[in-house]
N, C-alpha and C positions, 0 to 999 in steps of 0.2 A: 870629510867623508862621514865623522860622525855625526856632522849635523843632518845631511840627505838621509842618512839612516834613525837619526831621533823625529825628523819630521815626517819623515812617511810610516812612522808608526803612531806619531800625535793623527795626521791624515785616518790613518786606520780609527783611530780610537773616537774621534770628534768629528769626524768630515769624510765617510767612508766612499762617496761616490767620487769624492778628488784623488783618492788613495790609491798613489802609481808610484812602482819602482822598476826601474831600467836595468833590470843585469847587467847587460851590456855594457852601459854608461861605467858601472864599478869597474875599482882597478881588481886585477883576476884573484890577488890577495883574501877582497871581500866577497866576492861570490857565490861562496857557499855558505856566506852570511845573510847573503840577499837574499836566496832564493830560502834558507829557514826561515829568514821575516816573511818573505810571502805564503810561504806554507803555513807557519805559524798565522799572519794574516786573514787567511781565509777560513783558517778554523775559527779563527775567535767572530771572525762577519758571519761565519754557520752558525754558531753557537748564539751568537748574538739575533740573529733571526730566528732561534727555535723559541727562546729565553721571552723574545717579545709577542711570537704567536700563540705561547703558553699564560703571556699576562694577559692576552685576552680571550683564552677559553678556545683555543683555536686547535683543535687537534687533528687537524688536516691538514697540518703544513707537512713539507716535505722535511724529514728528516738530514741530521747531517752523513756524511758517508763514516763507514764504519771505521774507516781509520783515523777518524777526529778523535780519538782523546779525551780534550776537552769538552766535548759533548757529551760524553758518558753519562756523566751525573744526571741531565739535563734529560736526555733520552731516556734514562733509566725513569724520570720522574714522570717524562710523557708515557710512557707504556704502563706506570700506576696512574696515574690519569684515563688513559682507556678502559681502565680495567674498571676504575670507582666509577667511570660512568655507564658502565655493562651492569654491575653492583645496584647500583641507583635505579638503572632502568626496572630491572628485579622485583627491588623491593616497590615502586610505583605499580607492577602487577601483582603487589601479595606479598610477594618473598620474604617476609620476615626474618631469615633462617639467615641472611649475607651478612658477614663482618667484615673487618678490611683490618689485619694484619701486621699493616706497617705504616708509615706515616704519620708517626710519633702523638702528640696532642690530637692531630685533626684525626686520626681512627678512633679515638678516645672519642671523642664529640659524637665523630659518625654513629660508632655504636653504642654510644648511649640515644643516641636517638633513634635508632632501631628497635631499640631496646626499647622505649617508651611506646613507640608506635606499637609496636605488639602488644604492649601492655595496654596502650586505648584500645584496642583490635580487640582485644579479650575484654576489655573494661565492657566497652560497647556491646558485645554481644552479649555479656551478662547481666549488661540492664535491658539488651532487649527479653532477654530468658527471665530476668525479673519482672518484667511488665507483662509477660504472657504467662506467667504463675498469678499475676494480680486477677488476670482476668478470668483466671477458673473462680473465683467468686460469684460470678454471673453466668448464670443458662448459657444467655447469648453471646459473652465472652467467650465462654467457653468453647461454643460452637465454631468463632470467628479462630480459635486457636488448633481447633482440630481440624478446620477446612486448610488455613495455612499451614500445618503441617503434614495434611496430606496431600498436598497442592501446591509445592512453593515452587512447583516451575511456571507457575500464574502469573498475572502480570497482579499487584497485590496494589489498590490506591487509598487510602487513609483521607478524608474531605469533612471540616468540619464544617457544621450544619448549620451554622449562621453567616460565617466570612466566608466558604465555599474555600478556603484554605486546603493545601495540600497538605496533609499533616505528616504524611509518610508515602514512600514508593519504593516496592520493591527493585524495579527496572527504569531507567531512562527512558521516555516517552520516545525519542529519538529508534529504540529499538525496537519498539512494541507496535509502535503506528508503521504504517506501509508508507504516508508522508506525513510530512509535517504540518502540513496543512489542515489534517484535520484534527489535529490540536486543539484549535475555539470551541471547534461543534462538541467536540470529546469533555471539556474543562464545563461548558454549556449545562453539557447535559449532567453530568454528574453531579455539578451543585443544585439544578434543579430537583433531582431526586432528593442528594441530601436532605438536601432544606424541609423539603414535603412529606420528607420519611417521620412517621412518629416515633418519639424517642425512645419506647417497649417496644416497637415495633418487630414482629419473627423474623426469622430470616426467609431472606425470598428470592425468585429467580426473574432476572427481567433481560429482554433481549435488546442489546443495541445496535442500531447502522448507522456509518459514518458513512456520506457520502459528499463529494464535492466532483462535480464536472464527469467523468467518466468512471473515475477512482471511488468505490466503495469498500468497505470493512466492517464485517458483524465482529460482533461479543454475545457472549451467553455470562452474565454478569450476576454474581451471590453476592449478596446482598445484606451486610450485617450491621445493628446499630448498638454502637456502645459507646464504652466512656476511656477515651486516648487522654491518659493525664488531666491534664483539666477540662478541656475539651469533650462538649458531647459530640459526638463525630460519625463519619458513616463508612463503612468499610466494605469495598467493591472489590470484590478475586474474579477479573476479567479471563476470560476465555478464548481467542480468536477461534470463530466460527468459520470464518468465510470461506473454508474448502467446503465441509461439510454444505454449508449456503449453496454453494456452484453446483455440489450434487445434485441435492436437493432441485435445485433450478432446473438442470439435467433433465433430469429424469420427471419433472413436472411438463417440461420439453417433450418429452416422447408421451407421458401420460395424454397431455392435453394440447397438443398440438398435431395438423398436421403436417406430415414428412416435407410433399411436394413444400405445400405453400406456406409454411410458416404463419399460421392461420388456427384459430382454435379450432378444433377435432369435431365431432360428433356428441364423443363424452363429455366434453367439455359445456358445449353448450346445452346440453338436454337437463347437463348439472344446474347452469346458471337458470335456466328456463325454471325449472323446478323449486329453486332458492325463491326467484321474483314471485311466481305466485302464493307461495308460503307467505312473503313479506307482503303481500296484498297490494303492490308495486300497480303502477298504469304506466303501457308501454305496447312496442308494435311489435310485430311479426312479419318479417319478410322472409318467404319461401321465392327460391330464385333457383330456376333451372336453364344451364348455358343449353342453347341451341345449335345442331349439328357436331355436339361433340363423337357420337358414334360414327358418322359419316366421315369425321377428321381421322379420328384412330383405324377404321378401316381403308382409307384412300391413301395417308400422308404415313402413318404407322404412328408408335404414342409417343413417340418422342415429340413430334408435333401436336400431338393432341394435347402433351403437358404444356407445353408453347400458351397452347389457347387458354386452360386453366389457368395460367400465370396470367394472363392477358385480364381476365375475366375478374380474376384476384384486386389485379392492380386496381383495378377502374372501381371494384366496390368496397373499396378502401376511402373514397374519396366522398362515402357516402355522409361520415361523419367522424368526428375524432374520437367522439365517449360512443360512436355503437358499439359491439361486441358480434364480430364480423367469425361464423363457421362455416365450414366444409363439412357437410352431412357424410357426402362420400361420392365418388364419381364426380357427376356435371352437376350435385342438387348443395347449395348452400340457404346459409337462415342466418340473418341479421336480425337482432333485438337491439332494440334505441327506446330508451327513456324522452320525455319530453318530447313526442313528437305525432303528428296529428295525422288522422289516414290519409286525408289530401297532399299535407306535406310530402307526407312518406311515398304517396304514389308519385306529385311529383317529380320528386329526385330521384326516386328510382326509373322513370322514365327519361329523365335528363342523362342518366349513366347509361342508359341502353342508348340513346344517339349517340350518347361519347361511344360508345365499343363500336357503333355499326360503322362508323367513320373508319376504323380499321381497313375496312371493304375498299377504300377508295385509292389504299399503299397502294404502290405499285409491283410490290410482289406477293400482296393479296394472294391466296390461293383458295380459299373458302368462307363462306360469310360469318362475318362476328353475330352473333346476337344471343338474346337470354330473356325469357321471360319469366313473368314476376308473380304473386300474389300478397297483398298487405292483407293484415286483420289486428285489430286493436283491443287489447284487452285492459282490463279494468278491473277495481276490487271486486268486483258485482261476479265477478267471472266463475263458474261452476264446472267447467272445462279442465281434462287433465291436457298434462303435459303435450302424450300423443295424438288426442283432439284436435286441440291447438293446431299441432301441425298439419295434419291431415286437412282441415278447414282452410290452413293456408296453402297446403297444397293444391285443394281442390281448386283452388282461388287460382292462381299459378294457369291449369291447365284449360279454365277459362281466358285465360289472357291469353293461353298459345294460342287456342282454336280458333278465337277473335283473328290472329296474325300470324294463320296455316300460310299463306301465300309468300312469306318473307322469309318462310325458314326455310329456301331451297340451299343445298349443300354449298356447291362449287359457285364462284363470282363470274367463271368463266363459260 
């Protein structure tokens, strides 16, 4: 009997999945021998399973039950194991301030290296405190130390002016940029300044845009050149713009746009009209006014008659990619195009009036497309204001309608 009982605890010890004892089988004498080996047993295979989830870092194993005993020690040392790595986690965000209390030599270790790290922490920030006391020596150091210290929620980037080298960074590119992607364009551009910046160079303000595919991102970027250690270098305290951008765009939206058609406004183009002659520019004039648009918004109501505007929109879109396509107001628009000749210009604007009149031919047509036109071409010779201009090409315009009185009857029906 005491050999069934020495080998199913050698079983236990060296061969735990073969490790079987029979109560049963014992004579009743051993039985409550048996059953403490197997209790005994199965604490030392719990213990024995914490013992090796613990040698390898394993703190998710399941625990033995709390009447093991034998696991005490073991479990006491998993629950200082959770705890130093709750501690650990801590100090990886900062926390200088955690010790660990017990665990003889290795807290010893631990906190002395805590202890050090604080001690770089502080080392570190008082050579950065030393380098920005150096730079009060220079103007422009100076400058660079009082914008960072009035500003150090900036995104702050250090690039030296030869290797285009990052020399410093306040923040992770990863948090600053909107993606990653435009990272090249970002690294691009800034060594290209560096490099071109002269080395007294003042401090200055320049605006950047990253864009890649639909994804863009301004900066309003100051701008400082000084001396990082050995390094002559260039010092950018980036800004993100890009709400203010959107505003901006907004509301350049409502200034120079209009509502209906998404289309420059009036303002807009009388602006540009006025720029081109200043810059002594040669380029056309097209006065375009849709036909039967009052007869649409009195018959059909204006919800149709915007119908027709959009229609009218579409088709003189197509007149050119670089013209610069306005809505005057009502049914009268004006396109200016560079590069292009009065014959051309009448042309295709006569090729866009069959595109529209083919509308006529849907079949739920309810009144006729058309619009006519007037071109005039100007040139630097030009002595013509702005309002001139138009009113010539309007007059232009109203000879084409009277020409094609017969085709601007309302209804198709």
């Amino acid at each position: 009997m005491a050999e069934t009982l020495f080998n199913y605890l050698r079983d236990v010890l060296y061969n735990a999945s073969h490790a079987k004892l029979n109560i049963e089988n014992l004579p009743e004498d051993f039985r409550p021998l048996g059953e403490g080996l197997v209790y005994f047993s199965e604490c030392v295979l719990e213990t024995r399973n914490l013992a090796k989830a613990l040698s390898k870092g394993d703190l998710n194993n399941a625990l033995p039950s709390p009447d093991n005993e034998m696991a005490a020690p073991l479990k006491a040392l998993h629950s200082s194991l959770k705890h130093l790595t709750w501690q650990t986690q801590q100090v990886a965000k900062g926390d200088y301030k955690q010790r660990v209390g017990f665990m003889g030599d290795f807290a010893k270790a631990f906190n002395t290296m805590i202890e050090q790290l604080d001690q770089r922490q502080k080392a570190l920030m008082a050579e950065i405190e030393s380098g920005q006391r150096k730079t009060q020596a220079l103007a422009q150091s100076n400058s660079l130390f009082e914008a960072i210290t009035g500003q150090i929620s900036q995104w702050i980037v250090v690039v030296a002016k030869e290797t285009g080298e990052w020399l410093y960074i306040n923040r992770p590119v990863e948090s600053s940029l909107i993606t990653k992607n435009l990272e090249p364009d970002l690294r691009n551009w800034l060594t290209h300044y560096a490099y071109n910046l002269p080395d007294n160079s003042s401090p200055r303000i320049a605006e950047l845009e990253l864009e890649r595919g639909d994804i863009s991102q301004f900066f309003s970027a100051a701008i400082y050149a000084l001396h990082w250690y050995e390094h002559q270098a260039v010092a950018f305290v980036l800004t993100d713009v890009s709400v203010d951008k959107e505003r901006i765009r907004a509301l350049e939206n409502v200034a120079y746009k209009d509502t209906l058609t998404q289309i420059f406004n009036r303002h807009y183009g009388m602006q540009l009209l006025s720029e081109w002659l200043a810059q002594g520019k040669t380029f056309i004039i097209c006065f375009v006014d849709m036909d039967n648009l009052k007869y649409v918004n009195d018959k059909y109501g204006h919800a149709e008659g915007d119908k027709y505007i959009l229609c009218v929109t579409g088709v003189l879109r197509k007149f050119s990619p670089d013209a610069v396509i306005c809505r005057l107001g009502g049914d009268e628009f004006m396109l200016l195009a560079q590069n292009w000749t009065l014959s051309n210009a009448q042309n295709k604007l006569e090729a866009l009036r069959d595109m529209l009149i083919q509308y006529n031919n849907g079949p739920d047509a309810l009144y006729n497309h058309s619009m006519s036109y007037g071109v005039i071409e100007v040139n630097a010779d030009n002595t013509h204001s702005e309002s001139e201009l138009l009113s010539i090409a309007d007059e232009k315009m109203y000879e084409y309608k009277r020409s094609h009185k017969m085709e601007r009857q309302g209804s198709v029906h």
